[in-house]
C-alpha positions as CSV (number, residue, x, y, z in Angstrom):
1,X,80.7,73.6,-68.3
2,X,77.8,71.9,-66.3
3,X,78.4,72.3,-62.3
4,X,76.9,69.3,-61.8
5,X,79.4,66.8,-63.2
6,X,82.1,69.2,-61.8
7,X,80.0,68.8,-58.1
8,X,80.1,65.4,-58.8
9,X,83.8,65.0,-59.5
10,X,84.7,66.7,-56.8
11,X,82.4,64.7,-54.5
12,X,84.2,61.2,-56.1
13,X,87.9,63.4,-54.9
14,X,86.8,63.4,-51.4
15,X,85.5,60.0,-51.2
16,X,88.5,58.6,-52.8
17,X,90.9,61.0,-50.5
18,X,89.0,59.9,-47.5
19,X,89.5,56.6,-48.1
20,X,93.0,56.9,-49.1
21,X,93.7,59.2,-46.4
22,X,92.0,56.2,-43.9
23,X,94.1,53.1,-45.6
24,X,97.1,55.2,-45.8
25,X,96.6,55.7,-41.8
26,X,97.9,52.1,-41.5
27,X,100.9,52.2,-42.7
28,X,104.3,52.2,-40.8
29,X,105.5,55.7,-41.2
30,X,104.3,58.6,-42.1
31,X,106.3,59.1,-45.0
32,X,104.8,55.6,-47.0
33,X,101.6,57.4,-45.9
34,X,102.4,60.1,-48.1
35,X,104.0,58.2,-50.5
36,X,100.5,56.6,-50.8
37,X,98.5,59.9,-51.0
38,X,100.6,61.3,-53.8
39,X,100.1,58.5,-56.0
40,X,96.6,58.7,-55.6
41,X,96.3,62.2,-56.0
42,X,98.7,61.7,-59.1
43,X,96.7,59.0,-60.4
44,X,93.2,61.2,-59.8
45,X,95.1,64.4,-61.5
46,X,95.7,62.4,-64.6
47,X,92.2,61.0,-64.3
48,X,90.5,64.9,-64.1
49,X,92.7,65.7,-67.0
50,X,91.9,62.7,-69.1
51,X,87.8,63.1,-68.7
52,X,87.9,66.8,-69.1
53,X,90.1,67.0,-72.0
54,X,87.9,65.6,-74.6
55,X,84.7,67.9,-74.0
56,X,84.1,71.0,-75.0
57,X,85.7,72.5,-71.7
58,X,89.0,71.1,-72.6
59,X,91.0,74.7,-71.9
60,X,90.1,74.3,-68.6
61,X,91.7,70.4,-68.2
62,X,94.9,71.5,-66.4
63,X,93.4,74.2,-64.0
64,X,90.6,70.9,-63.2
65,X,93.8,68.2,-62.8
66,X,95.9,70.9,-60.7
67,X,92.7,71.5,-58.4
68,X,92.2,67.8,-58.6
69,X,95.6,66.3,-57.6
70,X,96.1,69.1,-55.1
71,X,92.4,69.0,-53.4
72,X,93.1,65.0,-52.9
73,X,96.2,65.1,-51.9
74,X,95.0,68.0,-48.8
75,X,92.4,65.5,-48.0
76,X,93.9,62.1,-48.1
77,X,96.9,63.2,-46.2
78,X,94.7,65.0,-43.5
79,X,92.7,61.7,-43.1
80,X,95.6,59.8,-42.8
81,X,97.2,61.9,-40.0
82,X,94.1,61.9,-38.3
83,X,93.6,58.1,-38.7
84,X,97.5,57.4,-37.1
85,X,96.5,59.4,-34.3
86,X,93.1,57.6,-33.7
87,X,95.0,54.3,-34.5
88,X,98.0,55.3,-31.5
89,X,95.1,56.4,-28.9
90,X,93.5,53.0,-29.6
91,X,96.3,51.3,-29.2
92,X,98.0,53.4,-25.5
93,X,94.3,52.8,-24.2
94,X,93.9,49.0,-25.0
């Protein structure tokens, strides 16, 4: 396995996750927030799993989709609780 592409996939994870987590701020409760930042970290599981499978790492697909989906979901999440509290401060001081 190279550590750069798996660096780099893990990079594109946070990025997504933080801008998940940002969108997912926005919404009206904090369960459709979640609801929001499981799909996505669904959606990124089953991407890991798909672009790992085919090389010649593929025993290693599911522990890379687990870490994935779970990685993302910590993140996104995180950034959206943080972003609803940012948003409510925002909104008591204006």
């Amino acid at each position: 396995m190279t550590y750069e592409y798996l660096f780099l996939g893990m990079v594109g994870v946070v990025l997504l996750a933080m801008l998940v987590g940002a969108a997912a701020g926005r919404t009206a409760s904090i369960q459709k927030g979640f609801a929001v930042c499981l799909l996505t970290a669904v959606l990124g599981a089953g991407l890991a799993y798909r672009l790992t499978q085919g090389g010649a790492d593929a025993g290693y697909a599911p522990l890379l989709a687990a870490a994935a989906g779970l990685f993302g979901l910590m993140i996104s999440f995180s950034a959206s609780l943080v972003s609803r509290r940012v948003l409510a401060r925002r909104r008591k001081a204006a």
